[in-house]
C-alpha positions as CSV (number, residue, x, y, z in Angstrom):
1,X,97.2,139.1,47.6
2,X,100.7,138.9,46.7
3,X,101.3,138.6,50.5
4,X,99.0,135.7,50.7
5,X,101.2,134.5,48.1
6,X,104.6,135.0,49.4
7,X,103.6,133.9,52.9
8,X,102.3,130.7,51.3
9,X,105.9,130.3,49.3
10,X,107.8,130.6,52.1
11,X,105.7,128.0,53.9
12,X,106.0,125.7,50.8
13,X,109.9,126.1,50.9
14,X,110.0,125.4,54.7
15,X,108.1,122.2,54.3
16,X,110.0,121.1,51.1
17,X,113.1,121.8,53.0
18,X,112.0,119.7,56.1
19,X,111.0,116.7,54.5
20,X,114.0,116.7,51.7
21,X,116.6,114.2,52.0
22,X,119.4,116.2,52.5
23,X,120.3,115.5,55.9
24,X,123.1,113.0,55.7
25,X,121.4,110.4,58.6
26,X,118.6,109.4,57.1
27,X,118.7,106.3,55.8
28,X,116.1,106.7,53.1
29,X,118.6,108.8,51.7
30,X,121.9,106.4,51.1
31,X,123.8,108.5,54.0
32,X,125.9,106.8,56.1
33,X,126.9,108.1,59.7
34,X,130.0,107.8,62.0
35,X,130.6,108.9,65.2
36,X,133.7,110.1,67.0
37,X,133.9,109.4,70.7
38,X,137.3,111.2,72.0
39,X,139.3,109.8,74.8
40,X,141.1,112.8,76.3
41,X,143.6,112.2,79.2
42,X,143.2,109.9,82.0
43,X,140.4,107.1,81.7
44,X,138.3,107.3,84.9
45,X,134.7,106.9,86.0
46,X,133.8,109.7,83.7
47,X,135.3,108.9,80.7
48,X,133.8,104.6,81.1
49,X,130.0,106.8,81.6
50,X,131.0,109.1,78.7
51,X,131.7,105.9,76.6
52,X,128.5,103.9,77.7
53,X,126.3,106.5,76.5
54,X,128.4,107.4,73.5
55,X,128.2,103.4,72.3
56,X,124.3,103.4,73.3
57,X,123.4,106.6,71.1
58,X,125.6,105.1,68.5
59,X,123.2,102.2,68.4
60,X,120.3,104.1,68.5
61,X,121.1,106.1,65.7
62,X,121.9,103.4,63.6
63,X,125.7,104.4,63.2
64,X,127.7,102.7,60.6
65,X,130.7,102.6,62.6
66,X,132.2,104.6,65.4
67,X,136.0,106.2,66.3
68,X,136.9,106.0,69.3
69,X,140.0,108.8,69.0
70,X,142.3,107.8,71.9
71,X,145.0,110.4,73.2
72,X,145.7,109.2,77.0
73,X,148.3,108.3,79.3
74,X,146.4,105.2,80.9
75,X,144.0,105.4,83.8
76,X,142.0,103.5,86.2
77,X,142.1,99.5,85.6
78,X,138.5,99.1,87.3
79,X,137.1,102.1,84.1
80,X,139.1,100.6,81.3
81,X,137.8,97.3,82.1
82,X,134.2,98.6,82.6
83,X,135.0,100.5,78.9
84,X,136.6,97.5,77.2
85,X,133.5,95.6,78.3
86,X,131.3,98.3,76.5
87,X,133.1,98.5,73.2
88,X,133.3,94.2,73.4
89,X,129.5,94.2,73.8
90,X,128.9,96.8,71.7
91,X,126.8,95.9,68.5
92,X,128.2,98.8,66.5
93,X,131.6,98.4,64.9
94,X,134.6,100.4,67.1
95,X,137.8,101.5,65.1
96,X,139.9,102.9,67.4
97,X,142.1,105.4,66.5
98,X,145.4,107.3,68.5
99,X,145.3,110.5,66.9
100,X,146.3,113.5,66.6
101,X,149.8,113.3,65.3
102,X,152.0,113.5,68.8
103,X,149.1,111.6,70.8
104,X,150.0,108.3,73.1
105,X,147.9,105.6,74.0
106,X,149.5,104.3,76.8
107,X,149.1,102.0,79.5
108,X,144.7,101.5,79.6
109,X,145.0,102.9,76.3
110,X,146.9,99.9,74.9
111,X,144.5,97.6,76.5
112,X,141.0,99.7,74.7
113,X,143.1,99.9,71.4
114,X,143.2,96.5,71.5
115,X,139.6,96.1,72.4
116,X,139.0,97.3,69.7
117,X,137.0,96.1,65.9
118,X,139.9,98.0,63.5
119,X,143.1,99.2,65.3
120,X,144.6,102.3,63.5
121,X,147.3,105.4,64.2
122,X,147.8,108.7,63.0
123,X,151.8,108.9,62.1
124,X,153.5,110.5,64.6
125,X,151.7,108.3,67.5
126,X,153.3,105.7,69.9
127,X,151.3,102.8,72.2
128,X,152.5,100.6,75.0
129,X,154.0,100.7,78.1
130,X,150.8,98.6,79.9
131,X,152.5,97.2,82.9
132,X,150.3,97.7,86.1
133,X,151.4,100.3,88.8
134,X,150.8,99.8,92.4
135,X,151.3,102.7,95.0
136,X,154.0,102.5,97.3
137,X,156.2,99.8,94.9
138,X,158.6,100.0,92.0
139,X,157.1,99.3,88.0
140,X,157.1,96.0,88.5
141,X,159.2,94.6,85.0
142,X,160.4,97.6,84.2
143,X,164.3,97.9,83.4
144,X,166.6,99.7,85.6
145,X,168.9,102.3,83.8
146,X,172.9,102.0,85.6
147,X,176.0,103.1,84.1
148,X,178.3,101.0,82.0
149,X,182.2,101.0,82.6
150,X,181.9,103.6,79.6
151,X,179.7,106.2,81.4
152,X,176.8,105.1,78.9
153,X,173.6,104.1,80.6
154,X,172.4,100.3,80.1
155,X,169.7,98.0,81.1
156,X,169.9,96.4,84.5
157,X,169.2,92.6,83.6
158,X,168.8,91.4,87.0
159,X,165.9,93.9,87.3
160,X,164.3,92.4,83.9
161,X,163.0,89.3,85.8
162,X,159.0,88.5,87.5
163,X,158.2,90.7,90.1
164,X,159.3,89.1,93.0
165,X,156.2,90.5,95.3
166,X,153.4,88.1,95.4
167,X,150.3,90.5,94.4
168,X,151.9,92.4,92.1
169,X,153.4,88.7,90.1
170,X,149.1,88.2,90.5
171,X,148.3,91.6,89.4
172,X,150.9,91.4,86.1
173,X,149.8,88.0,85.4
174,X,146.1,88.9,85.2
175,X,146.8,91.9,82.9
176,X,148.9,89.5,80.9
177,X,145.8,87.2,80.4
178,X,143.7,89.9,79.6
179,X,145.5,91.3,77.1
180,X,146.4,88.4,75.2
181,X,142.4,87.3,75.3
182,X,142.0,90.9,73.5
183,X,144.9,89.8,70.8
184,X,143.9,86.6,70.3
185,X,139.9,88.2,69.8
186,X,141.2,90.7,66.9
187,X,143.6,88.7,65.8
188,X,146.3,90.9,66.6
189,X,149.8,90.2,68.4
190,X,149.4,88.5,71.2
191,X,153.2,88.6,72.1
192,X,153.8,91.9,72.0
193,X,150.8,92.5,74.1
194,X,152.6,90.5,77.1
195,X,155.6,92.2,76.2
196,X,154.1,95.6,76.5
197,X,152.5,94.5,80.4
198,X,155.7,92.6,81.4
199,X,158.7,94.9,80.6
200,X,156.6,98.3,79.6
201,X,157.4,98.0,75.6
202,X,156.2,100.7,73.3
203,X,155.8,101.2,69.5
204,X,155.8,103.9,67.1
205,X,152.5,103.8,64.7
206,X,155.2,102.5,61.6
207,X,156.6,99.6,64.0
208,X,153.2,98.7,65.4
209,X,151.9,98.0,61.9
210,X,154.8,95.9,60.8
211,X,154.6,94.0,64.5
212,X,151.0,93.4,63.7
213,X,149.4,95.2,66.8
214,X,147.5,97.7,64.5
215,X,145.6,96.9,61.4
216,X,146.5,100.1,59.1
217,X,148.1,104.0,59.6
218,X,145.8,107.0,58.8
219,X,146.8,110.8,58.5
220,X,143.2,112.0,59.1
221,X,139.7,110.2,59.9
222,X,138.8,110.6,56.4
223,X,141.5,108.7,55.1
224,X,140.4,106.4,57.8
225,X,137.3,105.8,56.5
226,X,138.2,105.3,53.1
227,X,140.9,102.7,54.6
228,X,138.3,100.8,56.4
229,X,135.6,100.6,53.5
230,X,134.9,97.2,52.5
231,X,136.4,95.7,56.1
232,X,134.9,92.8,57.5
233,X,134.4,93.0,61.4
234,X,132.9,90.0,63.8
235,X,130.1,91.7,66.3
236,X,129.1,90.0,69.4
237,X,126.9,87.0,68.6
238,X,128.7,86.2,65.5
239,X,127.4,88.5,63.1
240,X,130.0,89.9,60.1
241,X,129.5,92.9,59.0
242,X,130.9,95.1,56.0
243,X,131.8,98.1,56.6
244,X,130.7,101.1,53.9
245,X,132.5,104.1,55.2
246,X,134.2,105.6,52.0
247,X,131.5,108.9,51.9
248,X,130.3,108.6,55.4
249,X,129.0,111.8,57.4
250,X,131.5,111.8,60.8
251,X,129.7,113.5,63.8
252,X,131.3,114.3,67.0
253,X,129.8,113.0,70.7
254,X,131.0,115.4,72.9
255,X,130.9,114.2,76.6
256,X,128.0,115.6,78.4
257,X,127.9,118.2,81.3
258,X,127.2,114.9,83.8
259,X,130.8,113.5,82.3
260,X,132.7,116.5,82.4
261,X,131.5,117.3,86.3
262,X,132.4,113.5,87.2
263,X,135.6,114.0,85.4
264,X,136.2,117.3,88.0
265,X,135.0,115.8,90.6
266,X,136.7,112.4,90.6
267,X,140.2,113.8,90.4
268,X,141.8,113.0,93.2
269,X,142.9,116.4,94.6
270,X,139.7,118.2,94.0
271,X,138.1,115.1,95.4
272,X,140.7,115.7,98.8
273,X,139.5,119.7,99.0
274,X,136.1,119.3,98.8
275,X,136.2,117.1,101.8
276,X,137.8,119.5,103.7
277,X,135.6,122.3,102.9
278,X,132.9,119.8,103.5
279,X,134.5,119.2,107.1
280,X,135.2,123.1,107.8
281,X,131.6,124.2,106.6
282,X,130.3,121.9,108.9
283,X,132.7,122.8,111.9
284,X,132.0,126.4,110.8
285,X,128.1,126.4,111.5
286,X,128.3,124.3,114.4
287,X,130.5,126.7,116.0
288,X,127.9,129.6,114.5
289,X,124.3,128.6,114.3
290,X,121.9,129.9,112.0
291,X,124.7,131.2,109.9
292,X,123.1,128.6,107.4
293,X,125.8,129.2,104.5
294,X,128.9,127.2,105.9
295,X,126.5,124.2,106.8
296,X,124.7,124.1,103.2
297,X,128.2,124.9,101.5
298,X,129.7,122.5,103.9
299,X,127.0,119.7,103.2
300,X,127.4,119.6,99.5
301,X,130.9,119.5,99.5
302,X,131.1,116.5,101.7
303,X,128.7,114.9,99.7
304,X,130.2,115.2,96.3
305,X,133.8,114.5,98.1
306,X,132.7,111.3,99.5
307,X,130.7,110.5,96.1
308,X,134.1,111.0,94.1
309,X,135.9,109.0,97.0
310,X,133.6,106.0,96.7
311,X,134.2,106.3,92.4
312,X,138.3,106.2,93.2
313,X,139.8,103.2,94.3
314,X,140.4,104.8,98.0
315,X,142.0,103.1,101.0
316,X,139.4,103.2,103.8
317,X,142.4,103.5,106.5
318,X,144.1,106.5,105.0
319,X,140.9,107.6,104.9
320,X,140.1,107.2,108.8
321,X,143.6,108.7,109.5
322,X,143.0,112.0,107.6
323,X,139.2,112.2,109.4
324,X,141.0,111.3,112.5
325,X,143.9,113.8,112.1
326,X,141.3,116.9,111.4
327,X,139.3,115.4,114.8
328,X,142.7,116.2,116.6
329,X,143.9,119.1,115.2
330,X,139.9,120.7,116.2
331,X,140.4,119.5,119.6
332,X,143.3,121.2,119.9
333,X,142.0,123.9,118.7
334,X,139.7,124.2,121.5
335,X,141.8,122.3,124.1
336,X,145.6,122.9,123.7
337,X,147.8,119.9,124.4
338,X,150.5,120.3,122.2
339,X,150.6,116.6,121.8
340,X,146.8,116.5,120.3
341,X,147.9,119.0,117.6
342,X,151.4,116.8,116.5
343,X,149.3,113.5,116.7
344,X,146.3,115.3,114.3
345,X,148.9,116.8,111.7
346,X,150.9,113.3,111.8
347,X,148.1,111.6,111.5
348,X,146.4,113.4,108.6
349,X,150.0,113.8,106.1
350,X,150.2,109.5,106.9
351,X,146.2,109.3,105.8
352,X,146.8,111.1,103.0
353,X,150.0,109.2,101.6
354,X,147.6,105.9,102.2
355,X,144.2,107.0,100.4
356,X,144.9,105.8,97.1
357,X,145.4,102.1,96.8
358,X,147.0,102.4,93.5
359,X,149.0,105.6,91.7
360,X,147.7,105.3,87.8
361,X,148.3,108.3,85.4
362,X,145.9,111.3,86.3
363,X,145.0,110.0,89.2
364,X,147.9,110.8,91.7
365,X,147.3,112.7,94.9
366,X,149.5,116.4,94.9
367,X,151.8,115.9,97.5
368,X,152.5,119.5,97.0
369,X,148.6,119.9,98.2
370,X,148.9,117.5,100.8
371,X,151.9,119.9,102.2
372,X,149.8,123.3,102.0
373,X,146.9,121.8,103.0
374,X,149.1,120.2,106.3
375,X,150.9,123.5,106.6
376,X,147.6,125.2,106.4
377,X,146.1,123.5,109.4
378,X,149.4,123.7,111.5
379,X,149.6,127.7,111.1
380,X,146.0,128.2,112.1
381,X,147.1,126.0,114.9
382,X,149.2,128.2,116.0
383,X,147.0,130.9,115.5
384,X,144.3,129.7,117.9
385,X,147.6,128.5,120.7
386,X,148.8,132.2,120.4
387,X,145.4,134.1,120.6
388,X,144.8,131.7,123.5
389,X,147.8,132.2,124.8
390,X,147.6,136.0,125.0
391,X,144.0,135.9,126.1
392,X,145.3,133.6,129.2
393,X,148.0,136.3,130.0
394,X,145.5,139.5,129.0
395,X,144.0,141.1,132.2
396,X,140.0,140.1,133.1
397,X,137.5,141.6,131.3
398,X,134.2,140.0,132.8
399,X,133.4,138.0,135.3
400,X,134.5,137.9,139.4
401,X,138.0,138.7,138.4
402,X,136.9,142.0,136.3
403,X,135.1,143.4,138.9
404,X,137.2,143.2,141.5
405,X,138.9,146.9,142.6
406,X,135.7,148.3,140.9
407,X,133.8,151.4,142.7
408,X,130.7,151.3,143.6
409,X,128.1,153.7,145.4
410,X,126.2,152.6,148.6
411,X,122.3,152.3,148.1
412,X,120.9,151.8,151.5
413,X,123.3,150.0,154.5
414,X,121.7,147.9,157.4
415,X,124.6,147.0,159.9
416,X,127.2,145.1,157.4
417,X,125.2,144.4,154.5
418,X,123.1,146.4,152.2
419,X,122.5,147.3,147.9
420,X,125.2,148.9,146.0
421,X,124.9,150.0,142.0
422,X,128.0,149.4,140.0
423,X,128.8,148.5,136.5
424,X,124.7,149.6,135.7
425,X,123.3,147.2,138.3
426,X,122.0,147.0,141.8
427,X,123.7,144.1,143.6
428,X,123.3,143.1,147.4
429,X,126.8,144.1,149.4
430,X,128.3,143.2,152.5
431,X,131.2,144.8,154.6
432,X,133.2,144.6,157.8
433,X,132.2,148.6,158.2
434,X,129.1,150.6,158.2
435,X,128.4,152.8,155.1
436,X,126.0,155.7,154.7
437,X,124.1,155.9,151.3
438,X,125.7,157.9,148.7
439,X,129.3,156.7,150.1
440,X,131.6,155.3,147.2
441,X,133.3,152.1,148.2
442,X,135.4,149.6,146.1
443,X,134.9,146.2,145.5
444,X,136.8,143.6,147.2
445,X,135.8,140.5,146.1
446,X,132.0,138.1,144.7
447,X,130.6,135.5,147.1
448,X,128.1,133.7,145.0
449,X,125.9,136.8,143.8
450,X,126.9,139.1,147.0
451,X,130.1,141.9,146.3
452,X,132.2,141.8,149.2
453,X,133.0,145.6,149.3
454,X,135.2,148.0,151.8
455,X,135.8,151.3,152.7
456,X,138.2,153.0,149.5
457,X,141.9,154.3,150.4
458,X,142.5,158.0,150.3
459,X,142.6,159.6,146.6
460,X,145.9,161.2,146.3
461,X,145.8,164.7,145.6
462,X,144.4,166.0,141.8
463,X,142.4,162.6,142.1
464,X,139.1,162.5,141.8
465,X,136.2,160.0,143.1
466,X,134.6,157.9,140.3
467,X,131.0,157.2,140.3
């Protein structure tokens, strides 16, 4: 009985527990909810997916607000755009937020900060520095640093002008536009925003609040919250809403295993080797069928290599050149040239300075990998040249060549042909001479599938007759 009775107590409890109020989401129970979203380095393709589904749950759950923590030295223009776009649309409020102390939001960052419903800093945080980078061309804006009569160091004026280059005057003025639509949406300063694109201006969080580009400073995201309280924000459609953040429950999104891989995947380097083992593991099985391995290694690795490739902005033509330069360099690996070999490695380094269109933060190619893996496919190069090399040079083992010099002992002899046994097999012989059967001759050359034998010089003395 008094199990009965504890059994149904502890059921009781579990119930009471289950349907309580406590848990701080429920909205029968006065609990308000805010999530964190945490930009971490370079904005790519991962972090605009990461985002998305971040902003959607956000909505699903009701969320009275979300921070979107920001710690990153810029990143794609193609992801921030796609992740502006998201936190624009986005019908719950976005307080951005470069945090911790010693974090950056430059470049992109500056851009999604703006984006954003309530722009805030930790102290101890910078922003700015938003002008567009192209590969293969000087920061366009940027001042130039030459010495003063003095020895001091001070800004080249003459490189403080437009870009001169056509694209990249097309390029700055579009980010220009873009970031002074975001200003003008928030309310924030629009001047400073072109100021940050055209000559790469940053802030510190105390001189970005006094310049108007943020809206307040916060040590932690609880002071945040309590800062934010009462706000009014605009949602899309109109809508105002007030925010009630002072006792708020803050939950952390983390980014989910599918964000993390694309993140791995879509830098730029990993993206470059998993070609090449995709290419190798594919050579590797052709070379050794059935082996099955290389081919299913090789397989997914191209696969996920050219899936990263077609998420980065890629330039097709560096692309062809490095495909072409490995296409060489296995010819000549089977067919030494010389000039097949310096046209594949030549070929493959150019390809690989021209895959990325543009150079944005976290997203540069290694050139320190480009140069092993170039150095990589020159030495086993030379590997194949020498072992072919010595092979060419290396006396016959097999075939017409081998056998030639060979014994061999006489089976039955007609005239000038007859059946000899050598080497394990019976092959039909013929000879200038008669033979008897059991005589040892030698074998002088191969006619199609006939030996062309003759009679053996004398053995010196101490030598004996080989079967």
């Amino acid at each position: 009985m008094q199990i009965v009775r504890a059994t149904l107590a502890v059921t009781i409890a579990v119930v009471a527990l289950a349907v309580s109020p406590t848990t701080s989401v429920s909205a029968e129970g006065g609990g308000k909810l805010v999530l964190t979203i945490a930009i971490d380095g370079a904005i790519g393709p991962a972090t605009a997916s990461y985002v998305k589904d971040a902003l959607a749950k956000a909505s699903e759950r009701h969320a009275e607000a979300v921070i979107l923590r920001l710690n990153t030295p810029g990143g794609l223009v193609t992801s921030m755009r796609e992740t502006i776009a998201d936190v624009l649309a986005s019908p719950v409020p976005v307080v951005g937020y470069v945090a911790p102390p010693g974090a950056h939001a430059a470049s992109a960052g500056t851009y999604l900060l703006y984006a954003t419903h309530i722009a805030a800093m930790a102290p101890g945080t910078n922003l700015g520095a938003a002008t567009p980078v192209q590969i293969g061309s000087p920061v366009p804006g940027l001042p130039g640093i030459t010495p003063d009569k003095d020895g001091k160091d001070k800004k080249d004026s003459a490189q403080q002008t437009e870009p001169k280059d056509a694209m990249m005057a097309k390029v700055t003025n579009d980010a220009v536009a873009f970031i002074r639509s975001l200003a003008e949406l928030r309310g924030r300063n629009a001047d400073w925003a072109e100021k940050a694109v055209r000559e790469a201006a940053s802030l510190s969080a105390s001189a970005a609040l006094q310049a108007n580009v943020i809206d307040l400073i916060a040590r932690d995201p609880v002071e945040l919250l309590r800062q934010i309280d009462g706000r009014v924000v605009e949602l899309p459609g109109g809508d105002r809403r007030h925010l009630a953040t002072k006792d708020a429950t803050i939950e952390t999104i983390d980014s989910g295993w599918i964000a993390q891989f694309l993140s791995v995947i879509t830098n730029p380097n990993v993206a470059f080797i998993l070609l090449l083992v995709g290419i190798y593991g594919l050579i590797f099985e052709f070379m050794s069928p059935g082996a099955v391995a290389p081919g299913v290694v090789g397989t997914i690795c191209l696969l996920l290599g050219l899936y990263a490739f077609n998420l980065l902005p890629i330039n097709y033509v560096g692309l062809g050149l490095m495909m072409l330069g490995i296409a060489l360099l296995i010819i000549e690996a089977f067919n030494p040239t010389v000039v097949l070999g310096l046209g594949g490695a030549i070929a493959l380094v150019f390809g690989a300075l021209m895959l990325f269109r543009i150079e944005a933060p976290g997203y540069r190619l290694s050139w320190t990998l480009v140069g092993i893996v170039t150095t990589m496919f020159i030495a086993l190069l030379l590997i194949v040249l020498g072992s072919l090399r010595r092979a060419r040079k290396a006396p016959a083992r097999v075939g017409a060549q081998a056998m030639r010099g060979l014994p061999a002992e006489v089976l039955d002899w007609n005239d000038i042909e007859g059946h000899v046994f050598t080497q394990g097999e019976r092959w039909r012989a013929r000879g200038m001479e008669t033979f008897k059967p059991g005589e040892t001759v030698e074998i002088a050359s191969i006619t199609d599938l006939t030996l062309m034998v003759r009679r053996r010089p004398a053995l010196s003395a101490g030598e004996g007759g080989v079967r």
